[in-house]
N, C-alpha and C positions, 0 to 999 in steps of 0.2 A: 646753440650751446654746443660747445664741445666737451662730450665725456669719456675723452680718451685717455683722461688722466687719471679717473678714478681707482682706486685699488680697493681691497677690501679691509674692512673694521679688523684691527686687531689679527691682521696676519704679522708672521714674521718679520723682519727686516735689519740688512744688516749698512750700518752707518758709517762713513767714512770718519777715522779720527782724525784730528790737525795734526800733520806732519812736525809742526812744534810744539805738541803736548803731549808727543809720546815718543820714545827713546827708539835706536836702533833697531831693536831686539823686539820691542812690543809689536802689536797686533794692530794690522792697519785697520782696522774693524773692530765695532761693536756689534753684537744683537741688540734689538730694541721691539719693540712694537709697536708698531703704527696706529697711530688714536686719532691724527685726522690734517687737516689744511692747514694754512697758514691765510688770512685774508688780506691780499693786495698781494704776495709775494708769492713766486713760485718756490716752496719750499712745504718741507712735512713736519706735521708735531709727532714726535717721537717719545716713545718711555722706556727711561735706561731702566735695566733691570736691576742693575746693581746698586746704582745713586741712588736710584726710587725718585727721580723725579723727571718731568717734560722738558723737550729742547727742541728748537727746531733744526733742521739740517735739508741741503739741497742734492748732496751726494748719497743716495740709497738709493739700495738694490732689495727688491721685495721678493719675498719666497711664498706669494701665494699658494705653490704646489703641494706644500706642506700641509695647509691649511682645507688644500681640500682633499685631501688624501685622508687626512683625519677625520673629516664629516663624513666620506664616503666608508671609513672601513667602519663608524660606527651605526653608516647605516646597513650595512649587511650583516651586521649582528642583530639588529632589531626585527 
């Protein structure tokens, strides 16, 4: 098994938009959050936060670092 691909539940991520569904001026990226695989396809299920709903997509960039930065300062509070 290869589990090189793995990331983590619900870290950040930020999704490439279609160059034809957004204008000059827009943001080539959304955030989203990462909720999990796709089966058969190398691609990720994603949750916009704005739509409120799943997509999948192949172009993301994950911000793990975020994610544990946030578990670690709240455990040097405890």
């Amino acid at each position: 098994m290869n589990y090189s691909t793995l990331q983590i539940f619900g870290c950040p991520v930020y999704s490439l938009v279609d160059s034809q569904k957004r204008n000059r001026l827009d943001s080539k990226s959304k955030k989203c959050i990462f909720i999990g695989f796709t089966k058969g396809v190398k691609s990720f299920r994603l949750w916009d936060l704005e739509k409120k709903n799943a997509f999948t997509s192949k172009d993301v960039v994950f911000n793990e670092k975020s994610i544990l930065q946030e578990k670690s300062e709240t455990e040097d509070k405890a």
